[in-house]
Every structure is written in structure tokens, then in C-alpha cells.
C-alpha positions in Angstrom: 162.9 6.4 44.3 161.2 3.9 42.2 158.2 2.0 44.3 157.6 -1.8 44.7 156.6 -3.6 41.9 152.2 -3.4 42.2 151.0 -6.7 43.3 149.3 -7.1 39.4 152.6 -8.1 38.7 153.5 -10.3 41.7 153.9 -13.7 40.2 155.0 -12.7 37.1 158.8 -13.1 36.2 158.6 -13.7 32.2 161.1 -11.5 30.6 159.5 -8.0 29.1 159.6 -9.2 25.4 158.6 -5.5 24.7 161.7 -4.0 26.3 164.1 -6.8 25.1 163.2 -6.3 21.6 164.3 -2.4 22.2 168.0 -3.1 21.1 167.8 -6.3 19.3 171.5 -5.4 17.9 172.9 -6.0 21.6 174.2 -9.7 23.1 173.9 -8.1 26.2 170.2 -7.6 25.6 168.8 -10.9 27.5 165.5 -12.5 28.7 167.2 -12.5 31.7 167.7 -9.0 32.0 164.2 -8.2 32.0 162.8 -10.9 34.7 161.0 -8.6 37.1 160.7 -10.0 40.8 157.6 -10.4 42.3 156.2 -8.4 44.8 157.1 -10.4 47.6 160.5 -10.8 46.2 161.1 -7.2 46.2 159.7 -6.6 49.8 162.9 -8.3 51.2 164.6 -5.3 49.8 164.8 -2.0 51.6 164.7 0.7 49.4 168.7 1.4 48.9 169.0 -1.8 47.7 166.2 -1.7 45.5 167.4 1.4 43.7 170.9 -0.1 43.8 169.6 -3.2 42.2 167.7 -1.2 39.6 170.4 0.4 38.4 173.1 -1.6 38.2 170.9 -4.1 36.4 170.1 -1.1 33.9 173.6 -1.2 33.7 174.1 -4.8 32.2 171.5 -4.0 29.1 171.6 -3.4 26.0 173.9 -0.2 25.0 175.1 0.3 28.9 176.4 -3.2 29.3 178.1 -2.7 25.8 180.2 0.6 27.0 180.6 -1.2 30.5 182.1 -3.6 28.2 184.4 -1.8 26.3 185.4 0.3 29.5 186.2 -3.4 31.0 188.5 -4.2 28.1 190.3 -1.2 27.2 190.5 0.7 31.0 190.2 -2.4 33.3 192.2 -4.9 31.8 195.0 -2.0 30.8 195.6 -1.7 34.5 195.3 -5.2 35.8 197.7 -5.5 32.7 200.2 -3.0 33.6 200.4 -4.2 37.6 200.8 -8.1 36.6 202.8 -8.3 33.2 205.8 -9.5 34.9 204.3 -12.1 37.0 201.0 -12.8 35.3 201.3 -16.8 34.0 198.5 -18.5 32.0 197.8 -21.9 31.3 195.2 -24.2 29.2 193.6 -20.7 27.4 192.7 -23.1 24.2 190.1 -25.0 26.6 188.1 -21.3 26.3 188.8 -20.8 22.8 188.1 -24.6 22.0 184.3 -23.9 23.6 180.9 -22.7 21.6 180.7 -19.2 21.7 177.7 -18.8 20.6 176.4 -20.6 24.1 176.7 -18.9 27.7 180.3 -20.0 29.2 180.2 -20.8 33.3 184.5 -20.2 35.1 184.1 -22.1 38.1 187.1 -21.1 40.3 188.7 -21.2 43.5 188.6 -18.5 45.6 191.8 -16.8 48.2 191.9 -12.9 46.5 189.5 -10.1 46.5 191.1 -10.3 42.8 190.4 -13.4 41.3 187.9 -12.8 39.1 189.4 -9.1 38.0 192.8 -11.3 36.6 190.4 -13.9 35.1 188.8 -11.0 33.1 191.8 -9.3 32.2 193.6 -12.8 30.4 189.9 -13.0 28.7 189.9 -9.5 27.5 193.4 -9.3 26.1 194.2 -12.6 25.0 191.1 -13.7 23.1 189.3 -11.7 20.6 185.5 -13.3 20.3 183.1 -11.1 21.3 182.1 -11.8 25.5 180.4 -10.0 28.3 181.1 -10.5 31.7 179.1 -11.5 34.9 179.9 -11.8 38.7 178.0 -13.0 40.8 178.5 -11.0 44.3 177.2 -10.8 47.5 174.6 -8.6 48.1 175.9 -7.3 51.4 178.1 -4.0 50.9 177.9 -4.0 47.0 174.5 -3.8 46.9 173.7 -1.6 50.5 176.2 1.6 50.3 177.5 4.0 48.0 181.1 3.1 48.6 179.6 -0.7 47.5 177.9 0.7 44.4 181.5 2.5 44.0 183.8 -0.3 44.0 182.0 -2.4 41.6 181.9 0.6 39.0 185.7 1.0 39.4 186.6 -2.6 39.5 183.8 -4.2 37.9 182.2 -1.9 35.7 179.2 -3.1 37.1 179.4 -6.9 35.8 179.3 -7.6 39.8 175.7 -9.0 39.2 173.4 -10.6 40.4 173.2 -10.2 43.9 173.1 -13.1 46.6 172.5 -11.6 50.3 172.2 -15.1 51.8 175.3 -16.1 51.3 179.4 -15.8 52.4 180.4 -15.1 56.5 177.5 -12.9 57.2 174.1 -14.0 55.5 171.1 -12.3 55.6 168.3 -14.6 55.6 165.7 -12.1 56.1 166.4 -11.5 52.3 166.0 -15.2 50.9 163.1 -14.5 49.1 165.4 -11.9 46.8 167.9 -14.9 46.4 165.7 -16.9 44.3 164.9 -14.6 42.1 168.4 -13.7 41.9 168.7 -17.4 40.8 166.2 -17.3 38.3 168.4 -14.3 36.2 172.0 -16.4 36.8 170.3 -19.4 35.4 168.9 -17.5 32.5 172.1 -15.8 31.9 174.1 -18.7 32.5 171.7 -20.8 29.8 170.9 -18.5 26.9 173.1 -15.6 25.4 175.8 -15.3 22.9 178.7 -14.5 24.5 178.1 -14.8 28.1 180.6 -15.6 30.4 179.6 -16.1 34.2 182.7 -16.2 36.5 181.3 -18.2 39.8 183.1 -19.1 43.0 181.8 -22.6 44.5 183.3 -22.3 47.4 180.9 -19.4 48.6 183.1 -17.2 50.0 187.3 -16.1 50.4 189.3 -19.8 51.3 192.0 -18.0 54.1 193.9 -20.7 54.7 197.6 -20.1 53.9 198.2 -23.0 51.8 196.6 -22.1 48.3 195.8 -26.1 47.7 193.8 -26.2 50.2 189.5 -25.9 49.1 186.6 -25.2 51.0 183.7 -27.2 50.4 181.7 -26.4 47.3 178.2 -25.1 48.1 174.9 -26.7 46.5 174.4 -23.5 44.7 176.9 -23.8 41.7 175.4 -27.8 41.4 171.6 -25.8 41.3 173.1 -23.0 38.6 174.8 -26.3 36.7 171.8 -28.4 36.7 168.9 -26.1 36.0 171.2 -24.0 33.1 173.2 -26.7 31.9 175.9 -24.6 30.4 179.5 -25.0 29.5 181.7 -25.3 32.6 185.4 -24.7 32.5 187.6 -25.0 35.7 190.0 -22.6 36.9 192.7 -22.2 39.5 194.1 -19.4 40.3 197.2 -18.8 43.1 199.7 -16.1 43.6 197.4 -13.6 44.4 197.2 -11.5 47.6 194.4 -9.0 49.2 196.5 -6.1 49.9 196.2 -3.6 46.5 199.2 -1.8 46.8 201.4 -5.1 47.7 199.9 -6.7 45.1 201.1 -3.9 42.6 204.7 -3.9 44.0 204.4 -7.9 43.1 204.7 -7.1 39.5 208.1 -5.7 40.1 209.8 -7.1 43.5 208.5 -10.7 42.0 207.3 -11.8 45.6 205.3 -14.4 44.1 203.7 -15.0 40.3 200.3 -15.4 39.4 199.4 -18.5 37.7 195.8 -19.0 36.1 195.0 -22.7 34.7 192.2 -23.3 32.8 191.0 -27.0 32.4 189.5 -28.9 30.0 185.7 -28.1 29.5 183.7 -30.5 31.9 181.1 -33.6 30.7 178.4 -33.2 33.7 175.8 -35.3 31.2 175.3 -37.6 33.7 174.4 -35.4 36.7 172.2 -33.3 34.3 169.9 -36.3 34.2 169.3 -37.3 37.9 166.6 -35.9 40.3 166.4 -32.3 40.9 167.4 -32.4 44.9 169.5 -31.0 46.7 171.9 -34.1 47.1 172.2 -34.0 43.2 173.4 -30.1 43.7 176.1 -31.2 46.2 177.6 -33.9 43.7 177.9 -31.7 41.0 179.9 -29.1 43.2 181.7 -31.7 44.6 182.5 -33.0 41.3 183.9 -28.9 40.1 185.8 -29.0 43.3 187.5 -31.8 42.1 188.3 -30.9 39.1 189.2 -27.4 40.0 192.1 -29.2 42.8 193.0 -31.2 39.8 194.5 -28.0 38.6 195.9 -27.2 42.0 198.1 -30.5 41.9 199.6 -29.8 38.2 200.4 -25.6 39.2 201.8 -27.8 42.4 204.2 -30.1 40.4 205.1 -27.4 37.9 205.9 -25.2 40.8 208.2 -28.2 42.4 209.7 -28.8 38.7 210.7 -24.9 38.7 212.3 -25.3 42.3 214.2 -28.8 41.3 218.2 -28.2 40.4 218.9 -28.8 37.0 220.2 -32.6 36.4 218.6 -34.0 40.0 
């Protein structure tokens, strides 16, 4: 087990230029990927999750996140593929492609399936060709605290469930706040700087379970903090059709229940929030202002939806 960071190092969180000039031929290979937590920072931890942390992060460099990668387009997507092809509907796909690749890429979407974010990945993988990694931020509770955690995000995420938040969703841990912000600290990095990045992000903080899928939750301050201290480019998503139960989810693709729909808006102009204070109030504008925009989609999927069900000539 690998011991807590020696309290030489406890303020310092600069990226390890050393290490991150190792594989200089990797987009995966990121400042952000080497920002060490302090000492204090990694205290919150218990020593499960500090291992677990370790290496899934060792996971997201260099060569690993590169095979991750590939394993994430070729294995991943080829199953999502193969359980959605009849009911899998995409809409707006040239907002991605219109946006700078060369810059980090932040998918804020709604959130009402365990699978969102899986679907989001598979329409990335196999219907655009520039070169991307992926990024999940997840809650650090179960994912990051148990070998059936550490489990499911190999065989559904291929690891890109990072970083980890543990104060956050139904059942926050407080005690581990002080891991949070360093958490932070990597999004924002990863979320600012990195050819190829794309960070999928949920504003609403945790599963929406009301039955009616345009219906929101709240945006949390978080995504307006990620927004305003990274300032990358923000694209909306909506996603509906989607259930939580795997195997019914599967059948879907062939008894047609319901069909997935995944909109994509227009990349967002946040210039003006970008320039006012750096407070908390500013953070809750901004993810009001993505929640708007992302129940902007809602209403077109709703009218297309109603134009589908209309008889023909009414």
C-alpha cells in the first residue's frame, strides 16, 4: 500500500513536469494528471480509497488511458451499439464537430439513467472520428470504496469514471471535503487545457427520478465553479428514453418500448458570466443558465415527440 504523501510535499499541487514529460507523444498525458494532493488532502482518504484513487488515476495517463481509450471505442461502444441500434436517435452532432478540438470540450447533461453518459460516449466514439478521451466525473462513494466499485467502472467505464467527488449526490460524505477540492483542482485542469478532452458532467448532482423526463433538478454551484475557473467549451445535452434496469434496457432495442433520443445544442457564449466576481452566487447563475439551455432541448425532443404522435393531415 502506498503511504501518505510526506508533509515536504503538503502544499504542493504543481503538476510533476518530470513525469509528464515521460510520454510527451500522449494527449492523455496532462498537467492535470500529475497534481499531487496535499497532505491534508489525502488524510481524508482511508487507505482503500487512496490506493483506488492511485490507480485508477494511473489509469488515465499516458499509454494506459490511450488502451483504456481504444478498449472504450472498439469494446464499449460495440455493445452499447449493438443493444441500442434500433432505438438509438441523435440530434445536433455538428454542434460537436463544429467545436475546437484542439481545446478541452465540457457535455453538460441531464441526468434520469445510470446510462447516460455510457450512450453519450458511444454516439462520440462511432460517429465522429477526431481523436478524444473521455472523463466522468463520479461520486466517490462505491466507485472509489469497494472492489465491486473499482469493477464496474473498468467494465463500463474503462476507468474514465474520474475524478472522484465524495461530497456530493443522496449520501455525502463531508468528512472527505478536503479531497473534493483537490478533486476540483484536476477537473478544472482537465476541463481547461488538453487536446482532445471531453468531460461529460451532470449539473444536476445526482439521478432526476421523477417520471416525467422534462422535468430538472436544480443545477448545483459546482458545474458554474468548473465553468468559471476552466472556461472551456460547453455543449448541452438532453438525453431521454433511457431506463435503469440493464436487461430491460437491452430488450428496448428490440420490443421498442421507448427510443433513445440524444440532442446536442449549440455550443454556449458564457463571456459574460466569465467576467463577474468569483462567488458562489456567480456559480449558481451559470448552472442556472446550462439548466436552461439543457430544458431548451427537452421542449424541441417534446414537440418532435408530439409531431411523431400527430395523425397525418390534423
Amino acid at each position: 500500500m502506498s503511504k501518505v504523501q510526506s508533509p515536504s510535499a503538503k502544499t504542493d499541487s504543481r503538476p510533476r513536469a518530470d513525469l509528464a514529460d515521460r510520454d510527451t507523444g500522449s494527449a492523455a498525458t496532462a498537467p492535470a494528471l500529475f497534481l499531487e494532493p496535499s497532505d491534508e488532502e489525502w488524510q481524508a482518504l482511508t487507505r482503500l480509497e487512496r490506493a483506488a484513487f492511485r490507480f485508477v488515476r494511473q489509469m488515465n495517463r499516458g499509454r494506459w488511458k490511450r488502451f483504456w481509450t481504444w478498449c472504450q471505442c472498439v469494446l464499449g461502444a460495440g455493445w452499447i451499439h449493438l443493444s441500442t441500434y434500433n432505438i438509438m436517435n441523435v440530434f445536433g452532432l455538428d454542434h460537436v464537430a463544429a467545436a475546437n478540438h484542439d481545446r478541452p470540450i465540457l457535455l453538460v447533461a441531464n441526468h434520469r439513467s445510470f446510462f447516460d453518459m455510457y450512450t453519450v460516449s458511444t454516439t462520440l466514439f462511432r460517429r465522429t472520428r477526431w481523436q478524444k478521451q473521455l472523463f466522468f466525473p463520479v461520486r466517490g462513494r462505491f466507485f472509489y470504496q469497494s472492489p465491486a466499485g473499482l469493477f464496474v467502472n473498468l467494465i463500463m467505464g474503462w476507468w474514465s469514471m474520474f475524478p472522484p467527488f465524495f461530497v456530493t449526490g443522496d449520501r455525502p460524505l463531508p468528512e472527505k471535503k478536503a479531497f473534493d477540492k483537490y478533486s476540483m483542482r484536476v477537473l478544472v485542469e482537465l476541463a481547461r487545457t488538453g487536446k482532445g478532452n471531453v468531460i461529460g458532467f451532470h449539473p444536476e448532482g445526482t439521478r432526476n427520478r421523477n417520471p416525467d423526463p422534462y422535468t430538472f433538478l436544480r443545477g448545483q454551484p459546482g458545474v458554474g465553479k468548473l465553468i468559471k475557473d476552466a472556461a472551456p467549451q460547453v455543449i448541452p445535452v438532453f438525453i431521454a428514453g433511457l431506463g435503469n434496469n440493464l436487461p430491460r434496457q437491452i430488450a428496448r432495442n428490440w420490443t421498442r418500448e421507448d427510443v433513445i433520443r440524444i440532442h446536442f445544442g449549440p455550443m454556449l457564449d458564457l463571456s459574460e458570466y466569465l467576467v463577474r466576481p468569483d462567488r458562489i452566487r456567480t456559480y449558481k447563475e451559470i448552472a442556472d443558465f446550462v439548466m436552461s439551455k439543457i430544458a431548451e432541448l427537452g421542449e424541441a425532443d417534446r414537440a418532435m415527440k408530439f409531431d411523431r404522435r400527430r395523425p397525418s393531415g390534423s
